[in-house]
BAMARVO-630751 format. One record per residue: residue number from 1; residue in one letter; x, y, z of N, C-alpha, C, O in turn. Coordinates in Angstrom, 3 decimals. Example, Ala and Ser with C-alpha at 12.3 -4.5 7.8 and 13.67 -1.06 7.14 Angstrom:
BEGIN
marba; mimi; n_X; n_Y; n_Z; ca_X; ca_Y; ca_Z; c_X; c_Y; c_Z; o_X; o_Y; o_Z
1; a; 13.190; -5.690; 7.800; 12.300; -4.500; 7.800; 13.200; -3.300; 7.800; 14.236; -3.319; 8.465
2; s; 12.850; -2.250; 7.080; 13.670; -1.060; 7.140; 12.900; 0.030; 7.870; 13.409; 1.138; 8.039
end
This chain:
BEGIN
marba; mimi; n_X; n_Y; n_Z; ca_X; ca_Y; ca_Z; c_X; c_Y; c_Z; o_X; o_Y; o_Z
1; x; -134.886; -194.116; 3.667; -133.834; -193.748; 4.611; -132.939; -192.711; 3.939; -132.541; -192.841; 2.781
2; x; -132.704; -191.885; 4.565; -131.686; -190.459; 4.359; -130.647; -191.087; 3.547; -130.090; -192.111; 3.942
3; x; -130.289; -190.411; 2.189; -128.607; -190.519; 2.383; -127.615; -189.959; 3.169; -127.829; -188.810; 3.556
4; x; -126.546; -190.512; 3.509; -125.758; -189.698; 4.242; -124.989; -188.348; 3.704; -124.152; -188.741; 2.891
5; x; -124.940; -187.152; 3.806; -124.191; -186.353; 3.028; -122.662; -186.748; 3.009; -122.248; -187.616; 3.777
6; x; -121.515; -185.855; 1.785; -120.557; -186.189; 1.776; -119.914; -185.450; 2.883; -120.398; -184.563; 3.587
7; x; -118.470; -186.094; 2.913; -117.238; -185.829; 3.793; -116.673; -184.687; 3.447; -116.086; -184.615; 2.367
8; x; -116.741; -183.740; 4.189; -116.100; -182.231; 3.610; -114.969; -182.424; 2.968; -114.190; -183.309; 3.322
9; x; -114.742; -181.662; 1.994; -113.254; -182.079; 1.306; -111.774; -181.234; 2.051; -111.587; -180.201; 1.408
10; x; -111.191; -181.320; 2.677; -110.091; -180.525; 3.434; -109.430; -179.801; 2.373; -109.169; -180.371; 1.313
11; x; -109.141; -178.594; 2.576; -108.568; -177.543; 1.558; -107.468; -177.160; 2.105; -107.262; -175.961; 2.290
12; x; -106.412; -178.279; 2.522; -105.087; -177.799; 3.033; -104.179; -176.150; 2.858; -103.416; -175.582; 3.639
13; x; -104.703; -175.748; 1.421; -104.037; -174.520; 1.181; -104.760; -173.262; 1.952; -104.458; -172.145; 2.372
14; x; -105.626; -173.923; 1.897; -106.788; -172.714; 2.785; -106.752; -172.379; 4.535; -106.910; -171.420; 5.289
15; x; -106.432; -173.861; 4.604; -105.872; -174.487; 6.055; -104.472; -173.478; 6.516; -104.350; -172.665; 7.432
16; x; -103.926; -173.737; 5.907; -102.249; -173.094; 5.583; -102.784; -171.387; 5.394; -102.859; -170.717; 6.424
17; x; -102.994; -171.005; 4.601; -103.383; -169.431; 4.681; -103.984; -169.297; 6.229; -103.632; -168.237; 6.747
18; x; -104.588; -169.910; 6.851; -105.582; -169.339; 8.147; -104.855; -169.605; 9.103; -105.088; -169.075; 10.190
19; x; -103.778; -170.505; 8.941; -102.649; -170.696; 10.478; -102.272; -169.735; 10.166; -102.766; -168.758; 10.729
20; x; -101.087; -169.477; 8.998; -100.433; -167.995; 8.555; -101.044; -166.779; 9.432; -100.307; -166.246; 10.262
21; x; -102.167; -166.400; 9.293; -102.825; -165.468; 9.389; -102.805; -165.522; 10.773; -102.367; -164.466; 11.228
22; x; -103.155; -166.470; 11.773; -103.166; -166.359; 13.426; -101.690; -166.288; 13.707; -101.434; -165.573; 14.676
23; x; -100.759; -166.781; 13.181; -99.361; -166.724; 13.846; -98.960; -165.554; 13.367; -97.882; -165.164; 13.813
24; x; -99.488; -164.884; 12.606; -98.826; -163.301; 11.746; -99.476; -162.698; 13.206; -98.690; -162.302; 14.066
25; x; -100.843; -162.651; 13.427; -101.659; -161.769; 14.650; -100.293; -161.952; 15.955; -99.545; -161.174; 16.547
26; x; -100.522; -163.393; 15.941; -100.533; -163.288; 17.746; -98.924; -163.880; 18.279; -98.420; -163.942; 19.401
27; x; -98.353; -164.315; 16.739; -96.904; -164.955; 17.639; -97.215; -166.483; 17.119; -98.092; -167.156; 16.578
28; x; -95.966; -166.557; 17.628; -95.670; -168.036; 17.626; -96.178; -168.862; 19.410; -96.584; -170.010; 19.593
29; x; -95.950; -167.768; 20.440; -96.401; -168.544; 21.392; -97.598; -167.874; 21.885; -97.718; -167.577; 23.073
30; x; -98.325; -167.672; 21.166; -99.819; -166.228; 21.330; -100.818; -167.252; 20.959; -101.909; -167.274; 21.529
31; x; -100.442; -168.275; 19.848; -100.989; -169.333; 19.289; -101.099; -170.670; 20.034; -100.170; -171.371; 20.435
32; x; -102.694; -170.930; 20.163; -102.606; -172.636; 20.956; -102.732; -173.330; 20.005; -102.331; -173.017; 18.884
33; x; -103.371; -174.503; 20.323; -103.491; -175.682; 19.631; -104.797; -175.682; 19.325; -105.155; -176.053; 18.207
34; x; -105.826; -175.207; 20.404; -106.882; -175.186; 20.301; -107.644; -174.026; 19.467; -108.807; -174.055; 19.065
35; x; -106.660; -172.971; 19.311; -106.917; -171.437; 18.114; -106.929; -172.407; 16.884; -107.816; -172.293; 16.038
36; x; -105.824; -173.485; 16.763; -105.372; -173.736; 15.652; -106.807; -174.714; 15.229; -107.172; -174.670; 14.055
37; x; -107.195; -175.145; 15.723; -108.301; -176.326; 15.587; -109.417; -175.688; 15.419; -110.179; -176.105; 14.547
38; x; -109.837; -174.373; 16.310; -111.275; -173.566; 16.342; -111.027; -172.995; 14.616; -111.956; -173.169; 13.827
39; x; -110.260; -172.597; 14.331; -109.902; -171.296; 13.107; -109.573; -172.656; 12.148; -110.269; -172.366; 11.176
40; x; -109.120; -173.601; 11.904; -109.336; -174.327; 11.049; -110.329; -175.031; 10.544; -110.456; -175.418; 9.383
41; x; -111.256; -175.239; 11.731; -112.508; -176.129; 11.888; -112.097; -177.853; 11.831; -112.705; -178.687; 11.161
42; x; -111.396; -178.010; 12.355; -110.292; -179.296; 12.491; -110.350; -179.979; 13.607; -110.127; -179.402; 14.671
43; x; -110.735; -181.658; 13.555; -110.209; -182.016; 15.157; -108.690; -182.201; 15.190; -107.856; -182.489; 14.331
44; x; -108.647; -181.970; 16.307; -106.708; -182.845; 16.786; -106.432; -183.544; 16.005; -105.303; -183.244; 15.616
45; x; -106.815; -184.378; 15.486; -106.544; -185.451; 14.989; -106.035; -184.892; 13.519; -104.857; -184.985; 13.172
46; x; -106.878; -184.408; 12.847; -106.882; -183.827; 11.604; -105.860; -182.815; 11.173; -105.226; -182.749; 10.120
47; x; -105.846; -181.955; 12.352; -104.787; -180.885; 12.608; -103.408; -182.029; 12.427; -102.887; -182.103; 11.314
48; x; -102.996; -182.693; 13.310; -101.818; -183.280; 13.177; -101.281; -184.346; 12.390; -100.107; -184.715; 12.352
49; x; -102.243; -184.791; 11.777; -102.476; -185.545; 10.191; -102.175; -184.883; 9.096; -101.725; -185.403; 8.075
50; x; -102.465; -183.434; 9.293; -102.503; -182.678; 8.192; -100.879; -181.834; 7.788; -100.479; -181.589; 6.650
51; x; -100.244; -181.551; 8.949; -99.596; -180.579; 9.096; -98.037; -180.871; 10.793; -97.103; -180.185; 11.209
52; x; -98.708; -182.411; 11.226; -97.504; -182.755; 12.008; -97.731; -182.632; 13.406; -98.326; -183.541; 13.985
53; x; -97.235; -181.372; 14.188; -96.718; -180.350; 15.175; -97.206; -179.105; 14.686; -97.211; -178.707; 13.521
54; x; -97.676; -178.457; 15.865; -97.591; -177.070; 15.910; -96.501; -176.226; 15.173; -96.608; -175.171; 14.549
55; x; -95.527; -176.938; 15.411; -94.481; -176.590; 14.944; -93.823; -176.415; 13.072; -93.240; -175.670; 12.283
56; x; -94.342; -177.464; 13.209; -94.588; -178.241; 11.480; -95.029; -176.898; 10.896; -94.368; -176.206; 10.122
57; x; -96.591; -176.558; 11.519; -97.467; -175.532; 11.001; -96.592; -174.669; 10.800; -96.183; -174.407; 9.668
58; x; -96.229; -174.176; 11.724; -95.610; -172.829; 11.970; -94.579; -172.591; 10.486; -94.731; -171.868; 9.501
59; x; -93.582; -173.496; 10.855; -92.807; -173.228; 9.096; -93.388; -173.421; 8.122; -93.281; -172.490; 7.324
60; x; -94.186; -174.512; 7.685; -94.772; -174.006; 6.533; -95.869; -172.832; 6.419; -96.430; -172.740; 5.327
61; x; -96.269; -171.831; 7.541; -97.149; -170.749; 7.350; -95.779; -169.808; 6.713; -95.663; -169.326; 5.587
62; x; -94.718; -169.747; 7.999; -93.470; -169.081; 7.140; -93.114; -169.129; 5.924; -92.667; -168.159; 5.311
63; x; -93.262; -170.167; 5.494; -92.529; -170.415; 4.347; -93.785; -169.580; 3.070; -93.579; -169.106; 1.953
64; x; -94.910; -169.695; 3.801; -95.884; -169.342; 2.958; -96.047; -167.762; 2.504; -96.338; -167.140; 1.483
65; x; -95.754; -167.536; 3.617; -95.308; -165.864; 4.318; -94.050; -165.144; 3.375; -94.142; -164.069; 2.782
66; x; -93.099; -165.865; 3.407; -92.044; -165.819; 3.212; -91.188; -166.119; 2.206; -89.988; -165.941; 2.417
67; x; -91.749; -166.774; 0.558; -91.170; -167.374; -0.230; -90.166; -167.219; -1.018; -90.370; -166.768; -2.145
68; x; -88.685; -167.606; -0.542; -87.255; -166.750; -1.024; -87.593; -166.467; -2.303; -88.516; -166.965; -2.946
69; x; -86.641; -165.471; -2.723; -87.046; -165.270; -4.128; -88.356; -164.380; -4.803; -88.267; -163.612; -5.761
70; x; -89.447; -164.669; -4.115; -90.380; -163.774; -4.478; -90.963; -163.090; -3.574; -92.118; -163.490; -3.425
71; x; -90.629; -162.031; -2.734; -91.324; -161.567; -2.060; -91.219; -159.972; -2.241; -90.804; -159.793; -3.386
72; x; -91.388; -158.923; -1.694; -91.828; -157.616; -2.017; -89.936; -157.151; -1.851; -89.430; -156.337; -2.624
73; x; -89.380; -157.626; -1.078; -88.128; -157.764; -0.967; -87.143; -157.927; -2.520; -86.674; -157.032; -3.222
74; x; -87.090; -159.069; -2.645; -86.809; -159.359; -3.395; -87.419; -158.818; -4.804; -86.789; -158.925; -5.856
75; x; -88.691; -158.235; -4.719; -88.761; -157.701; -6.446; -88.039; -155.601; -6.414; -87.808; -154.880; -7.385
76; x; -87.923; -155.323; -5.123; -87.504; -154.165; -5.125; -86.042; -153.891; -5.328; -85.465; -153.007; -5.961
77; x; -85.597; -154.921; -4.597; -83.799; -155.373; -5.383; -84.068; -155.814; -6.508; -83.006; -156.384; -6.753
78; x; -84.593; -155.950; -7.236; -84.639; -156.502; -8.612; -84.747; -155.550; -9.759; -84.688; -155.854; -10.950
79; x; -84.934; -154.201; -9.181; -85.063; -152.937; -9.892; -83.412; -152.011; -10.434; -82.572; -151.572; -9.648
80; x; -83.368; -151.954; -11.540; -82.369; -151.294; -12.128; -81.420; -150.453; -10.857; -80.474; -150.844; -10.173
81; x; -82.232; -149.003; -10.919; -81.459; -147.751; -10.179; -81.556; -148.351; -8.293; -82.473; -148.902; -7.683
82; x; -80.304; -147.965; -7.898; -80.197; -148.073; -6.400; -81.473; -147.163; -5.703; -82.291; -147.508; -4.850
83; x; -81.364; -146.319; -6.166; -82.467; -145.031; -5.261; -83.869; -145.758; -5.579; -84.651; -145.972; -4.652
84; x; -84.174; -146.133; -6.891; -85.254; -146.779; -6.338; -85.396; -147.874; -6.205; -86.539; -148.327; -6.166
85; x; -84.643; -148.432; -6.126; -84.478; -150.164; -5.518; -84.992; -149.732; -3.970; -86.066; -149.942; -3.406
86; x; -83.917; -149.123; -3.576; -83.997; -148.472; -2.164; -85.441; -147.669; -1.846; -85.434; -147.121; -0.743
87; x; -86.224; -147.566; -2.339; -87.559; -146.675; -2.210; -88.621; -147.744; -2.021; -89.368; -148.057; -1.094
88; x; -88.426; -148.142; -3.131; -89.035; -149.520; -3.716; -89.447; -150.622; -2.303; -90.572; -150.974; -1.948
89; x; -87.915; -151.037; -1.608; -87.866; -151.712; -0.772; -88.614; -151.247; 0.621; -89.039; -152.040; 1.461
90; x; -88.700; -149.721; 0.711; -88.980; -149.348; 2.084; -90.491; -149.191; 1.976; -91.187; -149.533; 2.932
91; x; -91.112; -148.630; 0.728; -92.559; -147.823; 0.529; -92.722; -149.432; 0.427; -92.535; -149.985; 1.511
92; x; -92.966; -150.113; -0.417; -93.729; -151.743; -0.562; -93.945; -152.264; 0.721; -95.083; -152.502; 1.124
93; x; -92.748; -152.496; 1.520; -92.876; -152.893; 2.222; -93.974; -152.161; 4.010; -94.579; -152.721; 4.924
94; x; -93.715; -150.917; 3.692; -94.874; -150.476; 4.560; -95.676; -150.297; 4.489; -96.364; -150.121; 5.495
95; x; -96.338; -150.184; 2.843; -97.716; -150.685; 2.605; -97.721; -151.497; 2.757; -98.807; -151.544; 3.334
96; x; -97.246; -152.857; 2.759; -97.988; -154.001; 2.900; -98.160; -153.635; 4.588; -99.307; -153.402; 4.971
97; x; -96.914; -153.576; 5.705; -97.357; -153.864; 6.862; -98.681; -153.276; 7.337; -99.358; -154.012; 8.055
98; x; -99.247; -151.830; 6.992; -100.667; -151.508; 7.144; -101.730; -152.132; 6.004; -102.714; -151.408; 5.855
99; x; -101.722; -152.756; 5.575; -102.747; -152.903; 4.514; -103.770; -153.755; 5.355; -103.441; -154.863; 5.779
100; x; -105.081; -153.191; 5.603; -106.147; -153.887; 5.964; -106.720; -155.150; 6.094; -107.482; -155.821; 6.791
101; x; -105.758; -155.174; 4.763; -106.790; -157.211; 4.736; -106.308; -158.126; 4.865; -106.783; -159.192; 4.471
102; x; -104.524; -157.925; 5.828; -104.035; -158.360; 6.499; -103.679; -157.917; 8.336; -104.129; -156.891; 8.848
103; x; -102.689; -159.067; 9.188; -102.441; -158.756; 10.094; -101.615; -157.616; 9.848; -101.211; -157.596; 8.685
104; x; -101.214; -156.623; 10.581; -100.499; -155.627; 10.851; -98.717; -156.231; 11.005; -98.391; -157.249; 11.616
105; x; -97.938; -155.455; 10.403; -96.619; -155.151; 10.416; -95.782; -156.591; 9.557; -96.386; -157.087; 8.606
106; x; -94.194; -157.268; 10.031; -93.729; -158.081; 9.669; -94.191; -159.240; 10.195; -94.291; -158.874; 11.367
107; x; -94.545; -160.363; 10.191; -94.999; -161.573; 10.243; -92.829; -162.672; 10.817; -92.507; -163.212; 11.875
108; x; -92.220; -162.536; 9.828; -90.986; -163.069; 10.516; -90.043; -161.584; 11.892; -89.076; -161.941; 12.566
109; x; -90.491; -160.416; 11.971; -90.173; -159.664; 12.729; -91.137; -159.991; 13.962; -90.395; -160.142; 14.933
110; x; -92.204; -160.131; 14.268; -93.290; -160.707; 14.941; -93.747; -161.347; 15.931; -94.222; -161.206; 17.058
111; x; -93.243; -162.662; 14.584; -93.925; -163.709; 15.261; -93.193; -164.858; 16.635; -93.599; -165.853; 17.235
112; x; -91.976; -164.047; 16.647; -91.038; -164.998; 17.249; -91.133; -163.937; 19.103; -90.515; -164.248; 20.122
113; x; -91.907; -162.975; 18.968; -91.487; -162.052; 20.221; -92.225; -162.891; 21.052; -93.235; -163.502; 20.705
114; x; -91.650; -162.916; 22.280; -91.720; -163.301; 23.727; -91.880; -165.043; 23.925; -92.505; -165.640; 24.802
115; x; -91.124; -165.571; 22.848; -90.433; -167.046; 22.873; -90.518; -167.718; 24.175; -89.676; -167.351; 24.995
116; x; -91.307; -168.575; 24.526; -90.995; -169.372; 26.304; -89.901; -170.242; 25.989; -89.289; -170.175; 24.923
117; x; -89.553; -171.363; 27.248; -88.226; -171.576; 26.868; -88.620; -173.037; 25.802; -89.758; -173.402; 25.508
118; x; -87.605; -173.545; 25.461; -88.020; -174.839; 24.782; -88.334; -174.428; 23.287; -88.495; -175.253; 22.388
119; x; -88.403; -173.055; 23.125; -88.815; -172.752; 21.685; -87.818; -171.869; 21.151; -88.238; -170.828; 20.647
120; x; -86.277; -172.126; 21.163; -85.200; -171.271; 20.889; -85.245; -170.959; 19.256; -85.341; -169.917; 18.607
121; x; -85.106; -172.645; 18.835; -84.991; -173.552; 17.726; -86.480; -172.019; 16.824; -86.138; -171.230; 15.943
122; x; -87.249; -172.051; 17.145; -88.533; -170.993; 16.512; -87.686; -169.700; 16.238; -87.375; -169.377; 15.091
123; x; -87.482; -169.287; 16.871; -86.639; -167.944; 17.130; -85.516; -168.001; 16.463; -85.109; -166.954; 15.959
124; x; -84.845; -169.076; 16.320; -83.536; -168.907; 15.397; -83.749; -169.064; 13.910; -82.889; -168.534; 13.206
125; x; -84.832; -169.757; 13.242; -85.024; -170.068; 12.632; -85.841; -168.806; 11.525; -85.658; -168.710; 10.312
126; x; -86.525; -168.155; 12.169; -86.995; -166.491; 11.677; -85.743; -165.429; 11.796; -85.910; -164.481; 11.029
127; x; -84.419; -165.341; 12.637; -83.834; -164.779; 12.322; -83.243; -165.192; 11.060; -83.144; -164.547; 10.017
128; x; -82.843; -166.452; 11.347; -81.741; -166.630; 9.323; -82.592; -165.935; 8.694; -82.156; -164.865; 8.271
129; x; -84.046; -166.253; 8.404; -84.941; -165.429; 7.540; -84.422; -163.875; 7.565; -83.751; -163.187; 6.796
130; x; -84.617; -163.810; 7.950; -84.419; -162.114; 8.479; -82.681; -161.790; 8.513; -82.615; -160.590; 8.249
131; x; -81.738; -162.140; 8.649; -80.732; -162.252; 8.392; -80.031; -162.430; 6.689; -79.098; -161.853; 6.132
132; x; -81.283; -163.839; 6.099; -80.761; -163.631; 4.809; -81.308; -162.780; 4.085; -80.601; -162.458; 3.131
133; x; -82.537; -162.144; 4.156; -83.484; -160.764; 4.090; -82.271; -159.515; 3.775; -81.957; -158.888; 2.763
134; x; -81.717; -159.526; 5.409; -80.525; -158.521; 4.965; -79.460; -158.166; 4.253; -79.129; -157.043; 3.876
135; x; -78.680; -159.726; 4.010; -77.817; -160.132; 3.299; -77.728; -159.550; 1.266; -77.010; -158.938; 0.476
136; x; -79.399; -160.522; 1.378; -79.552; -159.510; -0.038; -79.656; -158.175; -0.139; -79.494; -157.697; -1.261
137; x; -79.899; -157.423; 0.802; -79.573; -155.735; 0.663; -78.358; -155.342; 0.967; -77.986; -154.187; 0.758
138; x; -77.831; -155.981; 1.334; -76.428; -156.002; 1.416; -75.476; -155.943; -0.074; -74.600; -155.162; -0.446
139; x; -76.061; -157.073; -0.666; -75.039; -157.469; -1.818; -76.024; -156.075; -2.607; -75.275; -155.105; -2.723
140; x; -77.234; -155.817; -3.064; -77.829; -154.860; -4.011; -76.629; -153.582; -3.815; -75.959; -153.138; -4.747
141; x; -76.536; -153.092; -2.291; -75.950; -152.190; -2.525; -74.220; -151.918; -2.822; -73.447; -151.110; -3.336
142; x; -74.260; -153.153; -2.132; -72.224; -153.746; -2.543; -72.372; -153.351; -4.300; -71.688; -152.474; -4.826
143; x; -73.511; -154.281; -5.127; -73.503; -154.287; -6.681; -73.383; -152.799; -7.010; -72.712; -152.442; -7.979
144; x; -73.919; -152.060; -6.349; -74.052; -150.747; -6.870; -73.084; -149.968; -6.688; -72.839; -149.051; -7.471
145; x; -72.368; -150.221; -5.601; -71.095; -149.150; -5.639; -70.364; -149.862; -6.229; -70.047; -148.998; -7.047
146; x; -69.628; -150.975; -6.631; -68.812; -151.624; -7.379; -69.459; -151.581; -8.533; -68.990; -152.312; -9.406
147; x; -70.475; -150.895; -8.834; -71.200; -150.856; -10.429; -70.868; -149.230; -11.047; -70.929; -148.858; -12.219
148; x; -70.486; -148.402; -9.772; -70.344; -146.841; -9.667; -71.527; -146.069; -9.219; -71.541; -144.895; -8.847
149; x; -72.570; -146.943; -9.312; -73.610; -146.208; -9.035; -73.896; -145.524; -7.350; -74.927; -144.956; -6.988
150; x; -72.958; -145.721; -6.716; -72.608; -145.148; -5.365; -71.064; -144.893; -5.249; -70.132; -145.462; -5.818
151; x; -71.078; -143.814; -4.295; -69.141; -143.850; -3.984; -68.698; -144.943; -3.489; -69.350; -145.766; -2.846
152; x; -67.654; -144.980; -3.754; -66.605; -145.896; -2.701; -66.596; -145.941; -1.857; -66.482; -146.989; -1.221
153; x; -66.716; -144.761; -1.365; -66.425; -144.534; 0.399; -67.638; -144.562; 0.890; -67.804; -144.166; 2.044
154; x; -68.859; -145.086; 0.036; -70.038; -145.925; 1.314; -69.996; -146.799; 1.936; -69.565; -147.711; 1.231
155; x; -70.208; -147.174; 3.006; -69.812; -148.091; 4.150; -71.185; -149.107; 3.850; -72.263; -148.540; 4.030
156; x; -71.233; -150.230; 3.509; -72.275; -151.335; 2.794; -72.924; -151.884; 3.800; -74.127; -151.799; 4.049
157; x; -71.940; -152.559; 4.482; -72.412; -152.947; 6.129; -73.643; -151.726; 7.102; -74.549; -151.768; 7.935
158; x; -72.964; -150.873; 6.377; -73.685; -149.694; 7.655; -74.478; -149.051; 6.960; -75.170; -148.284; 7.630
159; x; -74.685; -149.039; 5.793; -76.083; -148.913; 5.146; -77.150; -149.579; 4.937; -78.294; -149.154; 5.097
160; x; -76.814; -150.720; 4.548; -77.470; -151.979; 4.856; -78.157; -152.517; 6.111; -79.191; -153.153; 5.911
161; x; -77.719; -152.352; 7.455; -77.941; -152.441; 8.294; -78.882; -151.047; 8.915; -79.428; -151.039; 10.018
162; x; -78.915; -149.750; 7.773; -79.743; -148.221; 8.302; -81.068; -149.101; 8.066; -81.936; -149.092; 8.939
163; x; -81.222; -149.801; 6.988; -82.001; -149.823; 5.996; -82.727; -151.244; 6.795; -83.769; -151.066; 7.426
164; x; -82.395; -151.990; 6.755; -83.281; -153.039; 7.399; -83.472; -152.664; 8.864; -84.529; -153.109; 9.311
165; x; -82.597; -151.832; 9.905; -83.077; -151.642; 11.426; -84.613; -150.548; 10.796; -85.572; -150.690; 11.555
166; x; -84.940; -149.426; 9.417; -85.918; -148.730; 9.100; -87.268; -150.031; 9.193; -88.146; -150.030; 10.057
167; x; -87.122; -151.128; 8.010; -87.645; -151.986; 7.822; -88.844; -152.577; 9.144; -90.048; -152.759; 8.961
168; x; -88.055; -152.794; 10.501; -88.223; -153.548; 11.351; -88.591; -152.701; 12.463; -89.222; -153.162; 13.414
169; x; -88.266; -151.598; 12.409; -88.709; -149.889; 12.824; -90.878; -149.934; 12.716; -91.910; -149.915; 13.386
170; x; -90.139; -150.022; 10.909; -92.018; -149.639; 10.356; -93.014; -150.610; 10.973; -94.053; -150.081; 11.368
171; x; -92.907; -151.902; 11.132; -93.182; -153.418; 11.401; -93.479; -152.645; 12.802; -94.221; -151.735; 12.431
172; x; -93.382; -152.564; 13.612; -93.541; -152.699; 15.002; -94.339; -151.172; 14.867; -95.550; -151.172; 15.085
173; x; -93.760; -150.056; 14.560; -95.049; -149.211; 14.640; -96.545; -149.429; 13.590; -97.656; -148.964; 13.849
174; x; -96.260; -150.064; 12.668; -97.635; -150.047; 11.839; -98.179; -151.678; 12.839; -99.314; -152.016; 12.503
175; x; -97.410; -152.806; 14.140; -98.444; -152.982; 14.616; -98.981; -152.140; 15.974; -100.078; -152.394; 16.472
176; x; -98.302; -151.364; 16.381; -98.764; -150.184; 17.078; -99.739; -149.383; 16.555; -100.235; -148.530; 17.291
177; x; -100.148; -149.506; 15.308; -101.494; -148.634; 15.167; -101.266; -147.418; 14.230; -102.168; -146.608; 14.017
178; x; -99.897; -147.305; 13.617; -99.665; -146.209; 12.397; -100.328; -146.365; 10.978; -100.546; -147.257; 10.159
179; x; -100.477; -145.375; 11.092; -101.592; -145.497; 9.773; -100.745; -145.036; 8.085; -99.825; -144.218; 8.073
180; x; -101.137; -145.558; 7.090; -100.429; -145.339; 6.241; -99.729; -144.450; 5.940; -98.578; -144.681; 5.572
181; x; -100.366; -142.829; 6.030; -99.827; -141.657; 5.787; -98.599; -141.440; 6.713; -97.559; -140.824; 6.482
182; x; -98.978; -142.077; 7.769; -97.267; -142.007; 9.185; -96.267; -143.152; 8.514; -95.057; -142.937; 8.441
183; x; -96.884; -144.435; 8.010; -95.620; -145.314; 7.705; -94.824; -144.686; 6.405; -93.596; -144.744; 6.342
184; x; -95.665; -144.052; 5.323; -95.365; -143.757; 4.467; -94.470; -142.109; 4.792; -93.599; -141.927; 3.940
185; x; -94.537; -141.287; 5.547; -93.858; -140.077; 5.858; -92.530; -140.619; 6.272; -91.488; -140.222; 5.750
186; x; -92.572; -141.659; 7.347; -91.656; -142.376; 7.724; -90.099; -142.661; 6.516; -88.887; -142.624; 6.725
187; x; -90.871; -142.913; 5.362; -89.928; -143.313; 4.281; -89.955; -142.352; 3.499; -90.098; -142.858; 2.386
188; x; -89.922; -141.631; 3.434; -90.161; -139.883; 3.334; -88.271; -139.615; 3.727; -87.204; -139.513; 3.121
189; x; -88.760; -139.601; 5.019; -87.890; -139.210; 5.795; -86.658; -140.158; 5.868; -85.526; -139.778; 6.170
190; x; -86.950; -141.233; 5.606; -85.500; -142.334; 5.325; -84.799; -142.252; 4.148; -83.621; -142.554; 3.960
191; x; -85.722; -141.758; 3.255; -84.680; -141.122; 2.075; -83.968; -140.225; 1.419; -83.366; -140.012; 0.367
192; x; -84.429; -139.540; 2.996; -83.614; -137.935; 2.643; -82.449; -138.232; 3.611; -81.442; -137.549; 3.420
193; x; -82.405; -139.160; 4.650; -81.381; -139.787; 5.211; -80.315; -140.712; 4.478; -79.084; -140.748; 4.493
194; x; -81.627; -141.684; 3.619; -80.354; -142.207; 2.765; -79.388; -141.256; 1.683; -78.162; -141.337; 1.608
195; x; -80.084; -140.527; 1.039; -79.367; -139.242; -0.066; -78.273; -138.600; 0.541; -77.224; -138.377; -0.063
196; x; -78.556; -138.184; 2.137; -77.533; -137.937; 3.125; -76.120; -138.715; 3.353; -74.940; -138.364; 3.365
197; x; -76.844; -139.986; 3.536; -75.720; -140.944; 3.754; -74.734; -141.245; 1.898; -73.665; -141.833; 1.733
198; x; -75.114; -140.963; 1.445; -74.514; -141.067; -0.521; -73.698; -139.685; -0.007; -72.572; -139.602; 0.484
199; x; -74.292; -139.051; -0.186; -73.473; -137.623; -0.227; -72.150; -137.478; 0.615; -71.046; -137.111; 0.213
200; x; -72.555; -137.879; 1.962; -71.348; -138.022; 2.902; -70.306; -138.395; 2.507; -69.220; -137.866; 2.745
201; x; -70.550; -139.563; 1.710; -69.779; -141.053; 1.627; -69.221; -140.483; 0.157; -68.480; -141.404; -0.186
202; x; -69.161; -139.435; -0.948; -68.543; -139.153; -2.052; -67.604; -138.430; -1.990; -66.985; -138.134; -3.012
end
């Protein structure tokens, strides 16, 4: 008589990368239950054993997406000179949004568009992201003019805010179909705006 073969071993992290990856594509409400089960290879059962709620999923793909502290964000503020902190932050980040061997554009810019009702709580929860996202470009460039490395008379709020509306700009055209050489001209062109905005402001 046959032995029986073994019980597949569940690779939760692998699990977790492949929700990531459908809620980066299609949204938070683009995503069923049943995407989540086909693309995992999961019954119901397993799915919500594993990971809760749909919902459950959803933040920890974010979180996966998203890990404070280390992300392309965060290592470009982490760079000495403002100008290329500021370069740093815009070019990284629009290579990643075209890079091939992912979904296209921001994943917390994204995934929250066209929210039905009952799912506010989703939507608020990617802005703080995205809110505290800004916050730290906020303080990089506060550090820098209180360091001298910018005038005084730069307005922090309103640079800060050029700089992440660019961010969230690139995100939505690289998932429109811009191809590197356009995202990358793009920041080309944002830094002869930002050099603009220094100069004004001395």
């Amino acid at each position: 008589m046959a032995r029986a073969g073994r019980p597949r071993t569940f690779d939760r992290t692998a699990a977790l990368h492949a929700a990531m990856e459908l809620f980066w594509r299609h949204g938070y409400e683009g995503v069923s239950m049943k995407m989540i089960e086909t693309r995992l290879g999961l019954a119901p059962t397993s799915v919500y054993a594993a990971f809760g709620s749909k919902e459950a999923l959803f933040e920890e793909a974010v979180e996966l997406y998203d890990p404070d502290g280390d992300t392309l964000t965060d290592r470009a503020l982490g760079l000495t000179g403002i100008r290329d902190s500021i370069e740093a932050l815009l070019r990284d980040n629009a290579e990643a949004y075209v890079d091939p061997t992912t979904p296209a554009g921001c994943m917390l810019v994204l995934a929250a568009v066209n929210l039905g009702a009952g799912h506010d709580q989703v939507g608020e929860r990617l802005a703080r992201r995205r809110h505290r996202d800004a916050e730290k470009i906020r303080r990089r460039i506060e550090r820098a003019r209180a360091e001298g490395e910018l005038p005084l008379g730069l307005d922090v709020d309103r640079a800060a805010a050029l700089l992440v509306t660019i961010l969230h700009g690139l995100s939505i055209q690289a998932r429109d179909g811009y191809r590197r050489d356009q995202v990358l001209g793009i920041v080309d062109a944002a830094m002869l705006g930002w050099d603009a905005l220094v100069r004004a402001a001395s």
